[in-house]
C-alpha positions as CSV (number, residue, x, y, z in Angstrom):
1,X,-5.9,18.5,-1.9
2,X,-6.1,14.9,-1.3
3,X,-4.3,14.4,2.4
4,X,-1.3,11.8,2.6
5,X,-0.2,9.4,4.7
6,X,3.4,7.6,3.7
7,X,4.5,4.1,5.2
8,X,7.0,1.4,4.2
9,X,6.2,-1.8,2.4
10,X,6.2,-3.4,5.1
11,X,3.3,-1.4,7.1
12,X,1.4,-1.2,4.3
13,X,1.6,-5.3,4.1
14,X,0.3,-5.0,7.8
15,X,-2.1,-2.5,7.1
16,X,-3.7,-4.6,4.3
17,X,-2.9,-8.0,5.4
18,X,-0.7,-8.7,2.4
19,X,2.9,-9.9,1.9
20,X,5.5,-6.7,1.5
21,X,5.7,-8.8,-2.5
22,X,1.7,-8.1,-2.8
23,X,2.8,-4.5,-2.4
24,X,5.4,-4.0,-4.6
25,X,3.5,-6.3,-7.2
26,X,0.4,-4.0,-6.5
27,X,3.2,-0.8,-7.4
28,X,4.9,-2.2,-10.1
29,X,1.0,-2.8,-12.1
30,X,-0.3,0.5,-11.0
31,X,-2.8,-0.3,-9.0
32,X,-0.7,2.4,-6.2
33,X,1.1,5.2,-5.9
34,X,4.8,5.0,-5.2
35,X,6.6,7.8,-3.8
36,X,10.1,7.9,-3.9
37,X,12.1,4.6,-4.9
38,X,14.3,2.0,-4.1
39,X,14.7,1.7,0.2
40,X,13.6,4.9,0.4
41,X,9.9,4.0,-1.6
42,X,6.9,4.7,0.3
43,X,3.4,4.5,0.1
44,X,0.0,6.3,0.9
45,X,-2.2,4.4,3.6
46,X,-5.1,6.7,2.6
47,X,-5.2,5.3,-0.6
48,X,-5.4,1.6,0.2
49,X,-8.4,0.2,2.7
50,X,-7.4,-1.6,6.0
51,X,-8.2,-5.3,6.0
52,X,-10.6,-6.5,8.9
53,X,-9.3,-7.7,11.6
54,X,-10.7,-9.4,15.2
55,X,-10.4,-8.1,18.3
56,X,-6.9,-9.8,18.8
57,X,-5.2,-8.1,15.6
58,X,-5.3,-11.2,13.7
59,X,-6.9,-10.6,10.0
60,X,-10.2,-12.2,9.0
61,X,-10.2,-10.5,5.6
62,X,-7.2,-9.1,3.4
63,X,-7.1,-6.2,1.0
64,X,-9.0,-7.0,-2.1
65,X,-6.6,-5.4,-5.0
66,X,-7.1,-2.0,-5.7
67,X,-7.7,-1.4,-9.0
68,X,-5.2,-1.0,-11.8
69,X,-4.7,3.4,-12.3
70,X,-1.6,3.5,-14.4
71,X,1.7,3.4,-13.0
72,X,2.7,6.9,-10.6
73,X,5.9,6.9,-9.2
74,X,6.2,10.4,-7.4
75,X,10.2,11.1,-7.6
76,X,10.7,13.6,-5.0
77,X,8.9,12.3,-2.0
């Protein structure tokens, strides 16, 4: 079994480099998993690459998209 890892919108746009709409954009096409919905949605880090980063935090590259998988929204989360 695949192992999980479940963040806000808004750690996942830190994670990736993104703006929290990037993320719910990326959701809303499919191109990740959303668990749960509304305030309560969450996402899996170990499905989405980190962006690169310096040695001070700040990012060099974002996120390229993820591919689009079909929309998954996992209900009970």
């Amino acid at each position: 079994m695949p192992s999980t890892a479940l963040a806000t919108a808004a750690d996942i746009a830190y994670w990736t480099g993104r703006p929290v709409g990037t993320i719910w954009r990326w959701a809303s096409e499919g191109r990740i998993t959303v668990y749960g919905h509304g305030k309560q949605a969450r996402y899996d880090v170990m499905e989405i690459n980190p962006a690169v980063r310096d040695e001070d935090g700040n990012v060099i590259t974002p996120t390229p998209a993820p591919p689009v998988i079909g929309r998954v929204r996992i209900a009970a989360a």
